[in-house]
N, C-alpha and C positions, 0 to 999 in steps of 0.2 A: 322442538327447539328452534328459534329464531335464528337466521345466521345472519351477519353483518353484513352491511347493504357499504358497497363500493359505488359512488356518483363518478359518472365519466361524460366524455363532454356532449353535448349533442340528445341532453334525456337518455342516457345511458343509465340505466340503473341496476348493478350485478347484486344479489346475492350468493354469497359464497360460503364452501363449510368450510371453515381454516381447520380442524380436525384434520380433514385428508391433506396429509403433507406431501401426496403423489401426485393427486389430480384433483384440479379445480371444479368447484361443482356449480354448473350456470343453471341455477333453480329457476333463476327470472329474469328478465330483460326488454326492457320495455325501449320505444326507439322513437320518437314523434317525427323526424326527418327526412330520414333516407335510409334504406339497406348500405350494410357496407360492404356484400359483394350481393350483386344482385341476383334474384330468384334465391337466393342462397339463405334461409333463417340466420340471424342475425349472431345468437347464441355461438352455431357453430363457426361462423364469421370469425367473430371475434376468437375462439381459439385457434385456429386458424393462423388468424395476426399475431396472436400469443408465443407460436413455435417458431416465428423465424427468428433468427440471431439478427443481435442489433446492430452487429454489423453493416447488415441489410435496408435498416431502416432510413436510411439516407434515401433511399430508390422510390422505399415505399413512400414515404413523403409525400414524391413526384406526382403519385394516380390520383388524388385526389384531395382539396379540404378537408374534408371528414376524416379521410384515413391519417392527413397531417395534423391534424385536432388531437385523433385521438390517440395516436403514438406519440404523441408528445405528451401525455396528461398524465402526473404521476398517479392516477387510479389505477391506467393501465399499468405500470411497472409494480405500483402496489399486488395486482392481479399476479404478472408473472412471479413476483421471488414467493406467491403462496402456491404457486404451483410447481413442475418440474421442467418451465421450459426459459427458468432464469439463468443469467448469463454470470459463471462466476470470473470477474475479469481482474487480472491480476495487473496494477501499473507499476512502472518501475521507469524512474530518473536514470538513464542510462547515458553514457558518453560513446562517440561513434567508436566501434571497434576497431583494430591495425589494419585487418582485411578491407576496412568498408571509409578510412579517414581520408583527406581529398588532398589532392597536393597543394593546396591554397592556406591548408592549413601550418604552413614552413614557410618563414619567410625569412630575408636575409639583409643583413642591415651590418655600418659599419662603427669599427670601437674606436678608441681615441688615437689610434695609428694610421687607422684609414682604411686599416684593414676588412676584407668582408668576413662577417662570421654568421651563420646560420642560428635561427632562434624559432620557438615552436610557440602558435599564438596560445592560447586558453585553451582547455579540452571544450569541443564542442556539447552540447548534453540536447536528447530528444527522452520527447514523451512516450514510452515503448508500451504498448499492450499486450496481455495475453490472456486468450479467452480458455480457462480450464475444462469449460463445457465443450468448444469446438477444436479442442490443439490448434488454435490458429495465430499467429502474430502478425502484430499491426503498427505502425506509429503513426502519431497523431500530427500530423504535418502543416496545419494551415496554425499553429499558433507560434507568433512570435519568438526571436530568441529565448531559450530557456535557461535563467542563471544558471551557474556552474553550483552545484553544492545545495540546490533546493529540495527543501520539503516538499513532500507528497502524502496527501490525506484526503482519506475517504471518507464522507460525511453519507452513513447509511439513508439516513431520516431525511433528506431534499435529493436523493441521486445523483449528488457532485461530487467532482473532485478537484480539490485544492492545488495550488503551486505556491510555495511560499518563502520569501527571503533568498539565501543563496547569494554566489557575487556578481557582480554585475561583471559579466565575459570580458568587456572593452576597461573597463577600468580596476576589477579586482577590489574592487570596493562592497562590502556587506550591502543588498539591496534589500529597499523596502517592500520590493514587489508585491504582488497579489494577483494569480490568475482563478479565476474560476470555471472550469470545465462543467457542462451543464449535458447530460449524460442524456436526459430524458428529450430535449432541446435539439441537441444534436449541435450546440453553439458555446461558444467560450469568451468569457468577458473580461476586464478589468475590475479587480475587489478595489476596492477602497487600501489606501497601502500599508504596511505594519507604522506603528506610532514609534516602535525602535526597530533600526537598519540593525539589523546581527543576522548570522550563520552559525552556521553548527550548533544548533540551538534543538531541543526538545518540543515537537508538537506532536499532539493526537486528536482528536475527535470526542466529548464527549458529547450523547444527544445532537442537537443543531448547532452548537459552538468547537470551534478550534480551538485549543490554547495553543499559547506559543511561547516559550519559559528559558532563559539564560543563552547558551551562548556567548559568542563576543561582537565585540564591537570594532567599530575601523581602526583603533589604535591597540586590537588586539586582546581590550581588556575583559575578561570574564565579569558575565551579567550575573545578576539574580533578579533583575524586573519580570513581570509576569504581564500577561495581556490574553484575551482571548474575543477572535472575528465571531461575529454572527454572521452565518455565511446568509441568508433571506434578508438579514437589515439591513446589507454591507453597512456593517458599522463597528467598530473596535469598543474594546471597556478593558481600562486597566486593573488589575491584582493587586494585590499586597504582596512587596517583595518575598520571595524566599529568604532563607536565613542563610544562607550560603550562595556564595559564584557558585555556578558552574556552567564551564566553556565546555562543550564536546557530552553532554549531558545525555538522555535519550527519553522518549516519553512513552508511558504503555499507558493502559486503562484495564485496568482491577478492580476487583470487591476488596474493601477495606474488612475489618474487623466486623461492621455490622452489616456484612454484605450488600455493600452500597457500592456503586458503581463509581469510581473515581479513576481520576488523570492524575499519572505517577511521573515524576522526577527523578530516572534514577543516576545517580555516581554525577559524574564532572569533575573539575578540577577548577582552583581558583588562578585569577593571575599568576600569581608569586609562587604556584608549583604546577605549571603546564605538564602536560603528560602521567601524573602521576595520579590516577581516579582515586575517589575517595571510596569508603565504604558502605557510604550509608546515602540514603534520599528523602523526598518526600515526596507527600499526594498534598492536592487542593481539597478541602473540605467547605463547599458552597453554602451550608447551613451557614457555617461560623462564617466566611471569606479569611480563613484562615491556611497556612501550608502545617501541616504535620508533620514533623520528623521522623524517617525510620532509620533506628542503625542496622548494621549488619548484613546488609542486601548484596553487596557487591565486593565481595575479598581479593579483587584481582585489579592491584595496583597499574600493574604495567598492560591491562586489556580495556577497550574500550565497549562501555554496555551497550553500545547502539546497534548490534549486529542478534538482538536478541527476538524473542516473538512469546505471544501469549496466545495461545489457542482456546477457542471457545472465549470463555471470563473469569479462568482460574488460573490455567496452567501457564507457566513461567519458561520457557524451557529457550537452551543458546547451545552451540558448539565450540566447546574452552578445551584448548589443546586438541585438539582432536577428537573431542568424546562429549557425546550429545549430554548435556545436563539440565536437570528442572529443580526449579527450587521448591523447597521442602522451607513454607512460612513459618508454622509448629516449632521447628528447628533451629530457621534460617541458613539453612544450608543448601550447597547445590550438592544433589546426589544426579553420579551418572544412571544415566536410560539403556538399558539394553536393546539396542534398535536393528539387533542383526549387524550385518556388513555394512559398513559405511563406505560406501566411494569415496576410492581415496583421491578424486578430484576436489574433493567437502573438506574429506580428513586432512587432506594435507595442502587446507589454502589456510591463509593469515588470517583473512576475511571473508567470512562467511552470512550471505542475504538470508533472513528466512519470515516468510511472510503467510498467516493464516488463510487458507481459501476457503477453510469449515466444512462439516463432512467429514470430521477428524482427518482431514490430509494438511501439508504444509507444504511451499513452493522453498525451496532450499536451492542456492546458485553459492559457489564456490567461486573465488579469482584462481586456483588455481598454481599458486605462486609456489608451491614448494613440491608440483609433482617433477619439476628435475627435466632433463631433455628427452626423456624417453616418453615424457607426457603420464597422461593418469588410467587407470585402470584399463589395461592392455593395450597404452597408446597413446588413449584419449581421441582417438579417432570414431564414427559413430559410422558405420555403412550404408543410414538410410542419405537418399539423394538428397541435399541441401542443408543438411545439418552439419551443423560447426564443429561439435564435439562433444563430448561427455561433460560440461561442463552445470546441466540444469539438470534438477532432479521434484519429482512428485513425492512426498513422503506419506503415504496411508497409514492409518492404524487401523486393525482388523483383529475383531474381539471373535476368537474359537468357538463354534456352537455346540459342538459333538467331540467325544472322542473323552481319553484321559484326561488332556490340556484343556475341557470344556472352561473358558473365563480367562484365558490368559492371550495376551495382547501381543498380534504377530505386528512388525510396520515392513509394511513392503518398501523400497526405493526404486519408483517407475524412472527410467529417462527420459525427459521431455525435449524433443526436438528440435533445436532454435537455430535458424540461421547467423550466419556470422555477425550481423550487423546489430543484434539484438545477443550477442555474448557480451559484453562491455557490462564490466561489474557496478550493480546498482547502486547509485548511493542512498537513495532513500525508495520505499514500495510499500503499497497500499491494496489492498483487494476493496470489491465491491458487486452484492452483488445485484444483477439487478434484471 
C-alpha cells in the first residue's frame, strides 16, 4: 500500500501511514540541501522538530533558514496533527481579570455641577492561549488593541485564527475589524474588513471560509445579512439574507439531514423583542445558496444559545440551569447528560464557556456568579502555587472496557490550573489543533 507523500520545503518529501494515529511513519525522505541537524539522518531530524511545542518555535526560527522554512510550511503542521506531538490549543477572547486590571483603567471626569465623578473606560480584552497538550498559558501580546465583544475562529484547513467585529474600545461602535493570526507563520495581519460593522453576531468556520451571520448594527438593529471571509483570498462574498433578524444569534457547524457538513444559526432575537430568543434557526445550504429553517431547536426564551458547544460533528450539548444537556435531533429535544458531579463553579454560574479540544474532552469555564461568598466547591480556592481558582475545568468522556458497566460512558471533570489574569470569562473560544 502506497502512503501519501507530504512536500515540505527545501526537497523534503515525507511519506506517511495516516493509519497510525500514534506515530508517524517516516518511510522516505529525500533532502538535496542541507541536513537539518547535522551528522544527524534527516528523518530522525525532523521528528525531532516535530515534538517540540510551538510554543518554542519562535527560538527555533532563530538557528537557521532551513529550520525557519520549514516550521513554518504547513506540510510540517500537516505532519504533526497526523501524529501525536500536535498541539491542542485552546483560544479564548478574554477581558483582564479584577486581580490583574491596571489603575489607568479608572478615570475621573466631571458632571454638569463641576463635580468630580469616577468612570470606568471599556473592559480591556487580550488574546489568551491554552495549550491542552502542555497545561500551559499564554497571551498573545504583540497584536493590536482587541475589540471588546470579538469573535474568535478557528480555521483547521490554513492553521489560522480569526478576530472578527466586536466594538471598537475607544468608541463603542460595532467594528469592521479583521485580524488574522497565522499560527504556522508565527505572524498576525490585517484581513480585509467585514462589508457589515455588527457584534454579537454568529460566526464559525466551515472548510477555508468564515461566515459571519446577523447580529446588530450601530443603532442597535438586529441583522439577518449573511457574508462569509475566505481567509487565503482575504476577500469577503455576500449570502442570501436569512429569513429572520437575529441580534445575539450563535453559529455551530453540523451534519444536516444528509449528513453534509453545514454552518448553523441558531435562536436570536429580532429588533422589536430584544432579549427574548426565538425557538428555531437555520443552516446555509451552498448547493442551493439558500438558509433553511429549523423550528424547535432552542425552547429557552429567556437563555442565550451562544454559550453551547458541538463535539466531534454531531453532538449538540450546553449547560441550562445547571444541568449538562444534548440535544436529541430525532425529537428535538434537550435531554439531560448524566455527567457525574458538576462543580458547582459550572453549576452554579449564569454563563457558562464550553469549547471542543477532541479526544472526547471539552474545556468548560464557569463565571461563577452564583457560587455566593463562600465561593465554589470548598471555597473555590485551588492549593496548587499560582492558580486562581476552581474556576476552569477539563471534561473527559471515558467509555468502560471491562467489568459489569462494560460500554457505558464515565466523564471525568479534571481542574485546569489557570492563573488569575487568564480567569476573565470568555466571551467567544475556539480550539485548534495543530
Amino acid at each position: 500500500m502506497a502512503y501519501p507523500t507530504i512536500s515540505t520545503p527545501n526537497n523534503i518529501n515525507i511519506n506517511i501511514n495516516t493509519n497510525d494515529k500514534t506515530n508517524v511513519k517516516l518511510a522516505k525522505l529525500n533532502i538535496d540541501e542541507s541536513e537539518l541537524i547535522p551528522r544527524l539522518p534527516n528523518d530522525i531530524a525532523l521528528e525531532c522538530l516535530l515534538k517540540v511545542p510551538i510554543t518554542s518555535h519562535p527560538k527555533l526560527k532563530l538557528v537557521s533558514h532551513l529550520w525557519k522554512t520549514t516550521l513554518s510550511h504547513p506540510s510540517f503542521f500537516a505532519l504533526r496533527r497526523h501524529s501525536s506531538t500536535a498541539d491542542r490549543l485552546v483560544f479564548l477572547t478574554q477581558p483582564l481579570s479584577p486581580a490583574t486590571k491596571p489603575k489607568q483603567l479608572a478615570q475621573t471626569s466631571k458632571d454638569d455641577d463641576g463635580q468630580q465623578q469616577k468612570s470606568d473606560l471599556p473592559i480591556i480584552y487580550h488574546i489568551n492561549v491554552y495549550n491542552a497538550a502542555t497545561r500551559e498559558w499564554r497571551t498573545l501580546k504583540n497584536i493590536d488593541v482587541v475589540p471588546t465583544f470579538s469573535q474568535c475562529v478557528s480555521v483547521p484547513h490554513s492553521a489560522k485564527v480569526v478576530l472578527l467585529g466586536g466594538w471598537d474600545p475607544a468608541t463603542l461602535d460595532p467594528s469592521p475589524r479583521v485580524v488574522v493570526i497565522d499560527l504556522a507563520a508565527g505572524v498576525w495581519r490585517e484581513g480585509a474588513p467585514m462589508p457589515t460593522a455588527r457584534s454579537f453576531f454568529a460566526a464559525a468556520a466551515v472548510d477555508g471560509g468564515v461566515y459571519v451571520v446577523g447580529g446588530h448594527d450601530a443603532r442597535k438593529n438586529a441583522l439577518r445579512t449573511a457574508e462569509v471571509y475566505d481567509v487565503e483570498a482575504d476577500e469577503w462574498r455576500k449570502l442570501p439574507e436569512m429569513a429572520e433578524e437575529r441580534d445575539e444569534c450563535h453559529g455551530i457547524v453540523l451534519k444536516d439531514e444528509n449528513n453534509s457538513v453545514k454552518f448553523w444559526v441558531v435562536s436570536g432575537y429580532g429588533t422589536e423583542s430584544q432579549g427574548r430568543f426565538r425557538s428555531d434557526g437555520e443552516y446555509y445550504n451552498p448547493e442551493t445558496n439558500t438558509w433553511v429553517k429549523i423550528e424547535n431547536i432552542w425552547p429557552y426564551a429567556g437563555d442565550s444559545p451562544k454559550y453551547t458547544v458541538v463535539t466531534g460533528d454531531s453532538r449538540w450539548m450546553s449547560v441550562i440551569n445547571g444541568d449538562v444537556k444534548e440535544f436529541d435531533f430525532e425529537e428535538k429535544a434537550w435531554k439531560t447528560v448524566n455527567m457525574g458531579r458538576i462543580p458547582k463553579s459550572v453549576s452554579g454560574s449564569s454563563s457558562i464557556s464550553m469549547v471542543d479540544v477532541g479526544g472526547g474532552r471539552m474545556m468548560v469555564m464557569g463565571n461563577g456568579e452564583r457560587c455566593g461568598d463562600g465561593g465554589c466547591d470548598g471555597g473555590g480556592e485551588c492549593k496548587e502555587e499560582g492558580c486562581g481558582g476552581e474556576g476552569v475545568y477539563m471534561v473527559e468522556e471515558k467509555i468502560r472496557e471491562e467489568g459489569d458497566k462494560k460500554g457505558e460512558i464515565d466523564w471525568n471533570w479534571e481542574h485546569v490550573h489557570a492563573p488569575n489574569n487568564f480567569l476573565g470569562f470568555p466571551f467567544s473560544s475556539s480550539h485548534l489543533l495543530i
